[in-house]
C-alpha positions as CSV (number, residue, x, y, z in Angstrom):
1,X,-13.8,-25.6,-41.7
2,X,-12.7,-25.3,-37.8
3,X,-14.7,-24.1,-35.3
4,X,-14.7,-21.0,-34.3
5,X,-12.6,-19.4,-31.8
6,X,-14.1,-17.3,-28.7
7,X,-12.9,-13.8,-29.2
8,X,-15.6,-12.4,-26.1
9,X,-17.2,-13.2,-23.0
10,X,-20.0,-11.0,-21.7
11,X,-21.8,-10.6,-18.3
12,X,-24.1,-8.2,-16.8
13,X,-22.5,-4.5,-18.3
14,X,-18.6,-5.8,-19.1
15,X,-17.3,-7.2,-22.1
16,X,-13.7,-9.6,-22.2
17,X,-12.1,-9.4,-25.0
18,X,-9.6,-12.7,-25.1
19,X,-7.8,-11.8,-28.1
20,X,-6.9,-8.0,-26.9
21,X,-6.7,-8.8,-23.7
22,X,-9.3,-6.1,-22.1
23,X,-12.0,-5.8,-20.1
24,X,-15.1,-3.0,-21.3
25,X,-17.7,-1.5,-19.4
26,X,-20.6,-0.5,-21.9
27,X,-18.0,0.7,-24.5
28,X,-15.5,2.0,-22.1
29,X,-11.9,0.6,-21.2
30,X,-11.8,-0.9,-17.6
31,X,-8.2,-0.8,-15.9
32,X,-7.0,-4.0,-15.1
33,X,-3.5,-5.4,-13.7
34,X,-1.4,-8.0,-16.2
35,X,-2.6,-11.3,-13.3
36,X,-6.1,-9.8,-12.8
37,X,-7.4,-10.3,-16.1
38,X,-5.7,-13.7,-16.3
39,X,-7.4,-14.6,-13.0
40,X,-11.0,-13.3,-14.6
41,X,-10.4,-14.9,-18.1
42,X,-10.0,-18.0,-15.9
43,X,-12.7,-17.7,-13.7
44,X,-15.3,-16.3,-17.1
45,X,-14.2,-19.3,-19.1
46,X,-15.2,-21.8,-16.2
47,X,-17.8,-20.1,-15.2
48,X,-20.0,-22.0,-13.1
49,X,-17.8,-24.5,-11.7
50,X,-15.9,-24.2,-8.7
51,X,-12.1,-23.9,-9.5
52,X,-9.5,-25.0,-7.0
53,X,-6.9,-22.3,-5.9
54,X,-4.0,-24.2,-6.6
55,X,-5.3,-24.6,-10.5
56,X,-5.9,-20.7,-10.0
57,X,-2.3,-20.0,-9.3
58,X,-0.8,-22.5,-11.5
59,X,-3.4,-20.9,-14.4
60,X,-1.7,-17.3,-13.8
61,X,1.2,-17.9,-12.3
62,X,2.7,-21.0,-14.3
63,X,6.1,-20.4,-14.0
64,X,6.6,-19.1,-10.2
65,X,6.0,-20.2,-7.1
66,X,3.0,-17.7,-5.3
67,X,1.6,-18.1,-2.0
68,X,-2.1,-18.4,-2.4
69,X,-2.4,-14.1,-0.3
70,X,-1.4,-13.4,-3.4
71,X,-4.5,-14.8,-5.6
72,X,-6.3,-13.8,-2.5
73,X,-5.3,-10.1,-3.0
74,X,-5.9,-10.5,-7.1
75,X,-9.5,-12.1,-6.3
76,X,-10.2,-8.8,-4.0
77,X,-9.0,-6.5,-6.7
78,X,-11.3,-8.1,-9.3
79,X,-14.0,-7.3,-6.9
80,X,-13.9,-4.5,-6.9
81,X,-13.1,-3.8,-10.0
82,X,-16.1,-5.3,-10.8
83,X,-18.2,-3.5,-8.4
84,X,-19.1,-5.9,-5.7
85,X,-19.3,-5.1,-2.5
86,X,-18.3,-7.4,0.9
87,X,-22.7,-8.1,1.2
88,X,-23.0,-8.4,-3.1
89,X,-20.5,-10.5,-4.3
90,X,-23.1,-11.3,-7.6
91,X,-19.7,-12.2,-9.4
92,X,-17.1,-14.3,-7.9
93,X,-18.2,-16.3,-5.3
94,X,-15.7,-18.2,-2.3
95,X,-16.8,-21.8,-1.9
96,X,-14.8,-23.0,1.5
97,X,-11.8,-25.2,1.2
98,X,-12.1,-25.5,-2.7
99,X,-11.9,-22.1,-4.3
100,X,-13.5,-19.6,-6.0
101,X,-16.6,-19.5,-9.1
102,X,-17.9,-17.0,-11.2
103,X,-21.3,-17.8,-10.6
104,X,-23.2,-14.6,-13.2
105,X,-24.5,-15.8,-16.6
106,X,-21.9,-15.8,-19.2
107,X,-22.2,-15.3,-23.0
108,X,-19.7,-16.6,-25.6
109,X,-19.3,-14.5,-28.8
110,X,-16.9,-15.7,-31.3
111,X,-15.2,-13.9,-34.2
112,X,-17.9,-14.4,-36.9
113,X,-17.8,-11.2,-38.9
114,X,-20.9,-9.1,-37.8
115,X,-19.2,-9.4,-34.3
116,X,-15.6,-8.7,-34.7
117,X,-16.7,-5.5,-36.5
118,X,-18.7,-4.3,-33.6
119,X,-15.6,-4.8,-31.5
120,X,-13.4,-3.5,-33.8
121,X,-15.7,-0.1,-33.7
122,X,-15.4,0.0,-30.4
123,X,-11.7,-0.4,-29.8
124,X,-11.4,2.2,-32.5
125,X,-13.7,4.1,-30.8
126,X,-11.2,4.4,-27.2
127,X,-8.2,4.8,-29.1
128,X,-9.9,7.8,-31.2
129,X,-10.8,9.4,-27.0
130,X,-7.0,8.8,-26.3
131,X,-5.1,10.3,-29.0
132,X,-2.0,10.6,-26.6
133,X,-1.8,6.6,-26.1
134,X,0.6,4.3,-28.4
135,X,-2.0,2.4,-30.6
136,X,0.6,0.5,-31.4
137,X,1.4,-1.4,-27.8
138,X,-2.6,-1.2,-27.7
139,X,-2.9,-3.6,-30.9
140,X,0.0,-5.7,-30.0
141,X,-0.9,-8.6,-28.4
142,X,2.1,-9.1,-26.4
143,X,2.3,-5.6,-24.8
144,X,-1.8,-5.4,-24.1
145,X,-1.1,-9.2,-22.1
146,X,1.1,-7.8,-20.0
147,X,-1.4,-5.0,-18.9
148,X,-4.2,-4.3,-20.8
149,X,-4.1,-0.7,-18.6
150,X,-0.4,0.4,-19.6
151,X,-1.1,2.8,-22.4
152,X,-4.3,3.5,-21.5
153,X,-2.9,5.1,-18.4
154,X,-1.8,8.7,-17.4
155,X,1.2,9.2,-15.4
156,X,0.8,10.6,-12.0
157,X,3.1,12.1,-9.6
158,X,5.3,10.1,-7.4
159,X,5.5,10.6,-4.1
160,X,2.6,11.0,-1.2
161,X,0.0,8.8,-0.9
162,X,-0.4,7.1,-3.8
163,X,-4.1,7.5,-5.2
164,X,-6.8,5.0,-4.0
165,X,-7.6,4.4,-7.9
166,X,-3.6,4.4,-8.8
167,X,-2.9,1.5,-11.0
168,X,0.8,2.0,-10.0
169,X,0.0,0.4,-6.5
170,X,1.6,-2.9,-5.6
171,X,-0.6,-4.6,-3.3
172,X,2.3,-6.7,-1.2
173,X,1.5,-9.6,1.6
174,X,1.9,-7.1,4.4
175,X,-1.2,-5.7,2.8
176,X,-3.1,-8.5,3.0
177,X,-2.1,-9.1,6.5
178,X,-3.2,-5.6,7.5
179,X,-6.8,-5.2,6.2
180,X,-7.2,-8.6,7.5
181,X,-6.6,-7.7,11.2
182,X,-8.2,-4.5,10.7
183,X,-11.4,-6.7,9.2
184,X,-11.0,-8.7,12.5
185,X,-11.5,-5.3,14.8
186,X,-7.9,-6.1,16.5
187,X,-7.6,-3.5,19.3
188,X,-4.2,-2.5,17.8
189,X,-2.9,-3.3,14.3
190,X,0.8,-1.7,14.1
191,X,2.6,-1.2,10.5
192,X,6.3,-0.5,10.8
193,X,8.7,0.6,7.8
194,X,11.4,2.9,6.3
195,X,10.4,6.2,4.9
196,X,8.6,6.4,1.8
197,X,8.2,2.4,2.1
198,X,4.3,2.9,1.4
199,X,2.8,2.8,4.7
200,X,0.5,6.0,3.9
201,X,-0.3,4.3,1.1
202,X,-1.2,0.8,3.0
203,X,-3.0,2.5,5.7
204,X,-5.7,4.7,3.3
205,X,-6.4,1.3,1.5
206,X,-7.5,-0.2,4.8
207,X,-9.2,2.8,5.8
208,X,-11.1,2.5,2.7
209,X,-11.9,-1.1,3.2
210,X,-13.3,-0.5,6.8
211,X,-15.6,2.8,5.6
212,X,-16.9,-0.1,2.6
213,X,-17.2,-2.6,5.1
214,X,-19.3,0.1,7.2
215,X,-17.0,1.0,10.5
216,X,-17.1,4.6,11.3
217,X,-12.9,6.4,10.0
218,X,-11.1,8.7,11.6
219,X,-7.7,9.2,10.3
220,X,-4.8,11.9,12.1
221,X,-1.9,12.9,10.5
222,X,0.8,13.6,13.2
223,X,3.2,15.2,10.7
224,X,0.2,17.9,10.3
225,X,0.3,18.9,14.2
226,X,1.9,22.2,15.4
227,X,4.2,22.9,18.1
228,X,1.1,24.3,19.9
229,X,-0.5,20.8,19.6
230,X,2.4,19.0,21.2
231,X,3.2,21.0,24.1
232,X,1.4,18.9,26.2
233,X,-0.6,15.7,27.0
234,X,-3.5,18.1,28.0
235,X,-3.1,20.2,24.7
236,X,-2.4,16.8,22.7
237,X,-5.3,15.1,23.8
238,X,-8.2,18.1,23.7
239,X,-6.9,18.6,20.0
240,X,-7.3,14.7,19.6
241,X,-10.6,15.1,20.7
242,X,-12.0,17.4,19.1
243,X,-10.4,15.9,15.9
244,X,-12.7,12.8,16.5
245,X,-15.7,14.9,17.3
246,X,-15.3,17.0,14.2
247,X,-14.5,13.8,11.8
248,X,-17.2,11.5,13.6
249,X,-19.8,14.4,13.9
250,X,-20.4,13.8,17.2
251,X,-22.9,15.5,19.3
252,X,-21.1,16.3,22.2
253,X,-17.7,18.0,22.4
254,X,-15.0,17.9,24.4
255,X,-15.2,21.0,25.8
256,X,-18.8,20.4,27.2
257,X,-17.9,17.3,29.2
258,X,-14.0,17.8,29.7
259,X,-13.3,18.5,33.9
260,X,-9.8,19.5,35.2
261,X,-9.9,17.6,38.4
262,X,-9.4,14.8,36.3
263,X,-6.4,15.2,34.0
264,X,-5.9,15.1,30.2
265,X,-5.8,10.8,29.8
266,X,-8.9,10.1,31.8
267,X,-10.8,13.4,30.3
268,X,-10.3,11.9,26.7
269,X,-10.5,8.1,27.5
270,X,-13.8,8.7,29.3
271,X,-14.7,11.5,26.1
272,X,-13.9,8.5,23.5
273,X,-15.7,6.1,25.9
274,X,-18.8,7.7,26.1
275,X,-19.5,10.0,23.1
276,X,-17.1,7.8,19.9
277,X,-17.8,4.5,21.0
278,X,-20.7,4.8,23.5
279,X,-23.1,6.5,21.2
280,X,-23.2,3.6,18.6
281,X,-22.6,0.1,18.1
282,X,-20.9,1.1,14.7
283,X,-16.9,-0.1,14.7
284,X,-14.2,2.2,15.1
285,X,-11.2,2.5,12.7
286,X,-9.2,5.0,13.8
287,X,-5.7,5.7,12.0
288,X,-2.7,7.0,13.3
289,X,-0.1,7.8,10.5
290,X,3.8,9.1,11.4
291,X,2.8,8.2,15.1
292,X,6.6,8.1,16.4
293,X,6.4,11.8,16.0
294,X,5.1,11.6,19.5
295,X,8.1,9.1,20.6
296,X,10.6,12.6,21.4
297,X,7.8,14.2,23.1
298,X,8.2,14.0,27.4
299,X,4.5,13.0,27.3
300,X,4.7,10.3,24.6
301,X,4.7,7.9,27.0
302,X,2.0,8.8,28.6
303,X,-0.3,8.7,25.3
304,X,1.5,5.6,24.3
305,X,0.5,3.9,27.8
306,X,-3.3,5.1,27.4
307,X,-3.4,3.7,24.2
308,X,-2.0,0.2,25.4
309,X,-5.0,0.9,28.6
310,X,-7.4,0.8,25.6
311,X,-6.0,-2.3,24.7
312,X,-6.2,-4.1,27.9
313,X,-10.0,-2.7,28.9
314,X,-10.6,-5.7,26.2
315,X,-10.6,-7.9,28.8
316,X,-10.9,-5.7,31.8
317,X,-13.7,-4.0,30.7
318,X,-15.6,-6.9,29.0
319,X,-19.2,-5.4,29.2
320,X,-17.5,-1.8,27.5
321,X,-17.3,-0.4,24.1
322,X,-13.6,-1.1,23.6
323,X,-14.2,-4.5,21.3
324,X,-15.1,-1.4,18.6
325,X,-12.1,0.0,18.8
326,X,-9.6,-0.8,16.4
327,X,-6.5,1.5,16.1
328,X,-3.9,0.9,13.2
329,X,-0.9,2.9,13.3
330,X,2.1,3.5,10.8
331,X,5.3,4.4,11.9
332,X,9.1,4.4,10.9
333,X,10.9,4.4,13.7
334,X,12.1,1.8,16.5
335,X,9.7,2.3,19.1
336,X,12.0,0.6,21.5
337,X,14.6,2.7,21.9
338,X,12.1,5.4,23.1
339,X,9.6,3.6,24.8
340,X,11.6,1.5,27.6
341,X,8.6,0.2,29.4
342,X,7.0,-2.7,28.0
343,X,3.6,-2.5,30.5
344,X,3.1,1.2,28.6
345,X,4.1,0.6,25.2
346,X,1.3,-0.8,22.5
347,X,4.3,-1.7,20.1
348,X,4.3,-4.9,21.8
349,X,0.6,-6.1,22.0
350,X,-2.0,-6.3,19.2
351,X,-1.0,-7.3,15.3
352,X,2.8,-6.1,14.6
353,X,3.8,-6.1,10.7
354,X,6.7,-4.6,8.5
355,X,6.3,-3.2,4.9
356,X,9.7,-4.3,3.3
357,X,10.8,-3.1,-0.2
358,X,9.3,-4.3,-3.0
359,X,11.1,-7.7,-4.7
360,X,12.4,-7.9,-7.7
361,X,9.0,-9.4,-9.0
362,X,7.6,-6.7,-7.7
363,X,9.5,-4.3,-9.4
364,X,8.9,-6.7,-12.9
365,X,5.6,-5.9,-12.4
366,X,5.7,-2.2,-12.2
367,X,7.7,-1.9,-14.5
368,X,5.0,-3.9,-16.6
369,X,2.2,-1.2,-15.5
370,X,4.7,1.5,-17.0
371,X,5.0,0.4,-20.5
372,X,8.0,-1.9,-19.9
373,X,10.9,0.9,-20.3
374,X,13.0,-1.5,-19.0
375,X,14.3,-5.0,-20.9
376,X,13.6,-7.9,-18.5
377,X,17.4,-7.8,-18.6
378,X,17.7,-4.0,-17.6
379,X,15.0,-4.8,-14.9
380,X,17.9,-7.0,-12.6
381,X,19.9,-4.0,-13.2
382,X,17.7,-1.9,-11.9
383,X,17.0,-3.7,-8.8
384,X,20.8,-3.7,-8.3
385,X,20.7,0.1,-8.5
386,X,17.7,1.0,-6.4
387,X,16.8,-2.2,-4.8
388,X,13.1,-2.9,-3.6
389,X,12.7,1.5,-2.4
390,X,9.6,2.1,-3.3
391,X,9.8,5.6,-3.9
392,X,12.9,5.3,-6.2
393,X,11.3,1.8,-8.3
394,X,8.5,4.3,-9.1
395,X,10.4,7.5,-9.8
396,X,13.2,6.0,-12.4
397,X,10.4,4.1,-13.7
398,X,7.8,7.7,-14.4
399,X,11.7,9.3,-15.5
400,X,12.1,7.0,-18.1
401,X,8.6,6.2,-19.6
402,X,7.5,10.7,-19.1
403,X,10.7,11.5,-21.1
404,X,11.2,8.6,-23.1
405,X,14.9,8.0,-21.4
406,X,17.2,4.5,-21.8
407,X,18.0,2.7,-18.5
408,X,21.7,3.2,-19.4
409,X,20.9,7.1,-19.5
410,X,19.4,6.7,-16.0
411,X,21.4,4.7,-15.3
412,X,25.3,7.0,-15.7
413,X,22.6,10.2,-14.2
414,X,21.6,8.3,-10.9
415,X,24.1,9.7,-8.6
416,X,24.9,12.9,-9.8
417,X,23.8,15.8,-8.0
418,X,21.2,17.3,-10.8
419,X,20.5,13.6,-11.6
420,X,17.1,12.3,-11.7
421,X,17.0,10.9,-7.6
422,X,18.9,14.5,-6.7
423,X,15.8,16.0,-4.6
424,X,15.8,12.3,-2.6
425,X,19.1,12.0,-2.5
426,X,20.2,15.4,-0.9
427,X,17.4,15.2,1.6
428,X,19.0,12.1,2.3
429,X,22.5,13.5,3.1
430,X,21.6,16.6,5.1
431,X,18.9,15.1,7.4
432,X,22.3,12.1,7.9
433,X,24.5,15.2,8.3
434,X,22.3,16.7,11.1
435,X,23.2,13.7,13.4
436,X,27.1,14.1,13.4
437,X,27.6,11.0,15.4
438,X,25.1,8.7,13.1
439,X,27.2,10.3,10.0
440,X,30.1,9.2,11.5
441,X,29.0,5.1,11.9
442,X,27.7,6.0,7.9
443,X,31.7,6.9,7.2
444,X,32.5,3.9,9.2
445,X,30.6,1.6,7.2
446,X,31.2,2.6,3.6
447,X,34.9,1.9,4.6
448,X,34.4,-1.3,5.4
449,X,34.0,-0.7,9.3
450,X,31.7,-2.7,11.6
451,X,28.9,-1.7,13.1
452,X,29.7,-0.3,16.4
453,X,26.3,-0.8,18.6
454,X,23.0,-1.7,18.1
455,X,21.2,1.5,18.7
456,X,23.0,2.9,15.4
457,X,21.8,0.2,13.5
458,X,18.4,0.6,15.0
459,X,18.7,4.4,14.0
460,X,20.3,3.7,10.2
461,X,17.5,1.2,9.6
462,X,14.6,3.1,10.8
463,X,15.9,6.0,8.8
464,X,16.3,4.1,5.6
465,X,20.3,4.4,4.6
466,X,20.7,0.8,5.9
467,X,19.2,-2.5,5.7
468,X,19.7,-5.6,7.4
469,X,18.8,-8.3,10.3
470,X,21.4,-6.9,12.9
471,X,24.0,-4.8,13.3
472,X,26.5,-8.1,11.6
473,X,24.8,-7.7,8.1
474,X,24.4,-4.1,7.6
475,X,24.6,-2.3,4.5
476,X,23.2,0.3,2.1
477,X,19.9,-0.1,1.2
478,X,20.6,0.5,-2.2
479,X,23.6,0.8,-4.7
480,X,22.4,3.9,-5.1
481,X,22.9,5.3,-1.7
482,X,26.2,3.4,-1.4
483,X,27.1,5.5,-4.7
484,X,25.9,8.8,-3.3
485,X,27.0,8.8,0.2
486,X,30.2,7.4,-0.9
487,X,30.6,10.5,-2.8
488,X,29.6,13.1,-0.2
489,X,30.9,11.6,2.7
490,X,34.1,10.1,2.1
């Protein structure tokens, strides 16, 4: 009679079930991505031995090429999935230059009646507490492989910040590169990309990390501030102020120490000197989201240049607070065809990264976390019709799995003007329309016309109808929007 196979691995309060291809907490259902739980089924079944990275990658990834960010990303999610923290990793331990081992103690259970029956009772058990999931893609093997999570998972709005928790976010290398140089304490860690690229998203993930990792987080919204709050640098930088007093719970506030002789920028850097930084050896993160809100402004430059001032007191001001500083900002558009001087600007020091679209692996694997509503066929079509937008992967994706829609359905709606992408796409056209010289260069280039400078491809790119290197290889970002504006505008 042959041995036995191993149907489960357990450690401290999870369960891995190799056969269904999930992970349990006492009883309970633990999301986990399709390459997660192949990384941990890896790392349980060799547990105790140090395994390289490259037989890591080649283990879940056997038929692509990955660079190793992206088993460094999957390693952080199982992390934290499994509760560690950056001082308790009681789990899945680094060794230097060699790789990774799950170093807690590991039991094998194999499928020998008395044990399949308690697992049975429990799987049972979560289908019975979910009777809106598809029991059927939960006992298919092939489905459950490719995300154990997929029908076990509510739908949730596109659009926004995607959720902290969301098992719809797609962790890309810009991501890693991010919380890395906000782990570092850079002075200034800049995220530029397209509207409704993800860059909220990106920036509340590495907000989160810092808060876990035990910096101090403050976070402004520019897109929340009044016409009040940007009628000056003096009204701009009080209300700054006192936003950091209020989030940090600071002692002092601006009010009691703030002295007119002085002037708005040397009130608050002395204020943020003193009371944020001074007060505490704790770091800093502080995040600046839709920050080119400030680049129309006649004072922009001025708030810009104190930032970049910060910067600099690095090294001016060696024996200062300022190492504990770190400010990470997200913005869309070119800050160079605003900001003309380079000594003022801080888009030209510190750590400078774009969020691009997602690829079309990318866009595999979301479509993976959502059920697979599309064929792996339909999924190059796809990509053809809404590229690597973000917003438009996800929303075609929650259209068709939420109402049970075929791709070819989506597909003949997309550009119609009660189609599925109408709210995007009409926001699209009238904010284009309001610029009646950058609508014209749009005209220009869905005829076939070049490009004719470099500030309207600066512009068309920031705003998100084009894409491209320069103003030689421009073009709609999507098939979509070529369809659309093609329609409206021609």
């Amino acid at each position: 009679m042959s041995q036995p196979t191993t149907h489960f691995y357990e450690f401290g309060p999870f369960r891995l079930d190799a056969i269904k291809r999930l992970l349990l907490r006492d009883g309970e259902v633990v999301p986990l991505k399709s390459k997660d739980f192949e990384l941990l089924l890896a790392l349980v079944e060799g547990s105790g031995q140090a395994l390289g990275k490259e037989d890591l990658m080649k283990r879940v990834w056997p038929d692509s090429v990955v660079e190793e960010g992206n088993l460094s990303v999957h390693i952080f999610n199982l992390r934290r999935t499994l509760g560690e923290t950056p001082d308790d990793h009681r789990y899945i331990v680094t060794m230097p230059g060699r790789g990774y081992v799950f170093v807690a103690s590991v039991q094998e259970l194999r499928d020998d009646g008395a044990e399949l029956i308690a697992r049975e009772r429990v799987h049972s058990n979560i289908i019975g507490e979910r009777e809106e999931t598809d029991r059927g893609a939960i006992e298919n093997e092939d489905s459950s492989s490719a995300l154990a999570l997929g029908p076990l998972t509510k739908l949730e709005p596109v659009g926004g910040a995607a959720p902290l928790d969301s098992p719809f976010y797609i962790e890309r290398l810009t991501d890693i590169e991010f919380k890395a140089a906000v782990a570092r304490r850079d002075s200034i860690v800049l995220v530029k990309g397209a509207r409704q690229v993800g860059k909220t998203s990106l920036l509340a993930r590495s907000l989160q990390q810092a808060r876990e990792a035990g910096a101090r987080v403050a976070l402004t919204d520019f897109q929340q501030l009044n016409a009040s709050h940007l009628a000056s640098a003096e009204s701009l930088l009080r209300m700054l102020a006192k936003s950091l007093a209020d989030q940090l719970e600071l002692a002092v506030a601006p009010d009691q120490i703030w002295d007119a002789d002085l002037g708005p920028s040397m009130n608050f850097t002395r204020y943020v000197r003193r009371e944020a930084l001074g007060q505490t050896p704790a770091p800093l993160v502080w995040g600046l989201d839709e920050v080119d809100r400030l680049f129309t402004c006649s004072f922009g430059s001025e708030v810009f240049g104190l930032f970049r001032s910060w910067h600099n007191a690095r090294s001016l001001d060696p024996t200062g607070p300022w190492p504990q500083l770190t400010l990470a900002m997200a913005y869309a558009t070119e800050a160079h065809l605003f900001i003309t001087d380079i000594h003022q600007s801080p888009f030209n020091v510190g750590t400078r990264l774009k969020l691009e679209d997602f690829t079309l692996e990318q866009v595999a694997e979301l479509n993976r976390r959502y059920g697979t509503p599309l064929s792996e066929a339909e999924v190059e079509r796809y990509f053809r019709l809404v590229g690597g937008h973000p917003y438009l992967v996800r929303r075609g994706l929650h259209e068709m799995t939420a109402r049970g829609a075929t791709f070819d359905a989506l597909e003949s709606r997309a550009a119609h003007d009660e189609g599925p992408f109408s709210d995007h796409l009409r926001r699209l056209l009238i904010s284009l329309s309001q610029d009646t010289a950058l609508c014209r260069v749009t005209q220009g280039l869905l005829e076939g016309q070049p490009c004719p400078n470099a500030e309207s491809f600066y512009r068309l790119r920031s705003a998100g109808v084009m894409v491209g290197e320069s103003s030689r290889d421009i073009k709609p970002r999507c098939q979509l929007y070529a369809d659309y504006l093609r329609q409206h505008l021609l």
